[in-house]
Phi, psi and omega in degrees: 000132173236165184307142184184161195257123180254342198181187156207129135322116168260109181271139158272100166324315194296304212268268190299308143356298163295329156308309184274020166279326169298320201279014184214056145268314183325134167265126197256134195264138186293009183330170175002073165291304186318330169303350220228146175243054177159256207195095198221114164219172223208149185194147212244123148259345169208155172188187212271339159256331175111353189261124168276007152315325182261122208268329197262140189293152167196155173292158165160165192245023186265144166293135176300160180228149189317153168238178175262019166268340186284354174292321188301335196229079188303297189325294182307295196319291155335327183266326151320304197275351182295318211280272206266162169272121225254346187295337201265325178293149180252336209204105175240114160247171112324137156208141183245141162233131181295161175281134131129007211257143167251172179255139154310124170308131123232192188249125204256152158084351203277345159278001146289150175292329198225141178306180164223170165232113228242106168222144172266105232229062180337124159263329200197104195211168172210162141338298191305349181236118188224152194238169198231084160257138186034306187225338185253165169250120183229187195201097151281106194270159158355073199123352203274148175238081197273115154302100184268119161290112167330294182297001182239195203291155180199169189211154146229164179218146179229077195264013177285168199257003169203147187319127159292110165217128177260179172276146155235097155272087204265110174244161159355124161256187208091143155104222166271136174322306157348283210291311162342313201283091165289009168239155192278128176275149165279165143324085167337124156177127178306100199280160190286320184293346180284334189268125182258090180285126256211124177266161183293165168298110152279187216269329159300286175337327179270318175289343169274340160320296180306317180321306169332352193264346153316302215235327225277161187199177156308342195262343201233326200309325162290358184262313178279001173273328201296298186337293165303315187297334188300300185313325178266021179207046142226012196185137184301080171216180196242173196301305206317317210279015181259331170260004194263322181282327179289338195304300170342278176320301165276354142291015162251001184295314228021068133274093152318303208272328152305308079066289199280327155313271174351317191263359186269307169301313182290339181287307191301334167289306196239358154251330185193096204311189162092000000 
């Protein structure tokens, strides 16, 4: 399965407009932080108890059950249980990301036992918020019903002047992302108006990268991972190569101990929690 656009929502703006006025009564919680390089927090409309406190993904094999913030937003919810197979859902969240903030690349579900299908439901974007899997770059608008594979690496960036916020819905897996759906999909596909094309890094560029390797220390090296990831939704390189430079970078530090962080933070994004 690869990331690809299944459908649009036609939201009455006014009528979702109220809803995320109620919604920023909400308390949105810092859950995977670690993830996050500037200020991306979340708040649960279905999850597996029904308490929005409980902030963090788990296994299990149960229908999510409503919380009470999603009841606050009678609207969104309607159009949902209209939208999706609800028997299938684990997880509905609000996620806001503040301007200026990027994700750390990674790979989502590896402390779980068992997968998810991971689908993404803009309410509030501009062209200035853009997502990332491995070597491409897109812009999910408004209304759009994106299938994300969790799993393999992936980023977002946000240089817009107001808080970004999607839908996120983590269901069941088995079958097609599609088989979610109670409304008729268009032909999957990554439409061209969606797609951003990035010119490469030139040799000055790579080489004022490496430079960083002058300064980088325990205290900043997360300030020079935002740099690259920034770097990789201004310029053609892919998420992996994002760590493969920061190695670079901090083996010109000759700090070990700095050395083994790094390689310890790349494992923990994109091979294995723990």
């Amino acid at each position: 399965m690869s990331t690809r656009r299944l459908a649009k929502l036609d939201f009455a703006p006014d009528r979702l407009a109220a809803d995320l006025i109620a919604a920023e009564s909400f308390t949105f919680n810092g859950a995977y932080s670690e993830f996050v390089l500037g200020e991306w927090r979340s708040c649960m409309l279905w999850n597996a108890s029904g308490d929005v406190g409980e902030a963090h993904l788990s296994s299990g094999d149960q229908a999510a059950k409503l919380t009470a913030y999603g009841a606050a937003m009678p609207y969104l919810r309607s159009m949902i249980e209209r939208s999706f197979r609800l028997d299938r859902l684990r997880f509905g969240r609000l996620a806001r990301m503040a301007p200026g903030t990027v994700l750390v690349p990674h790979c989502d579900y590896l402390e779980l036992d068992e997968g998810l299908v991971r689908l993404h439901v803009p309410l509030t974007t501009s062209r200035a918020c853009l997502n990332a899997e491995s070597d491409l770059v897109f812009h999910m608008a408004t209304g759009e019903v994106w299938y994300l594979d969790a799993r393999r690496i992936h980023s977002a960036v946000s240089t817009w002047d107001r808080a970004r916020i999607h839908l996120i819905l983590d269901f069941a897996s088995g079958g097609r992302p599609e088989e979610l759906l109670r409304i008729d999909c268009a032909p999957a596909e990554r439409p061209a108006d969606a797609l951003v094309a990035l010119p490469p890094l030139s040799p000055a560029e790579e080489a004022s990268l490496l430079a960083l390797g002058d300064v980088i220390d325990r205290f900043n090296h997360r300030d020079i991972l935002a740099i690259l990831v920034r770097k990789a939704f201004t310029h053609d390189m892919s998420l992996r190569s994002v760590f493969t430079r920061l190695t670079e970078i901090g083996m010109r530090s000759g700090d070990p101990d700095l050395i083994e962080t790094l390689e310890r933070q790349r494992r923990y994004f994109t091979v294995a929690r723990g």
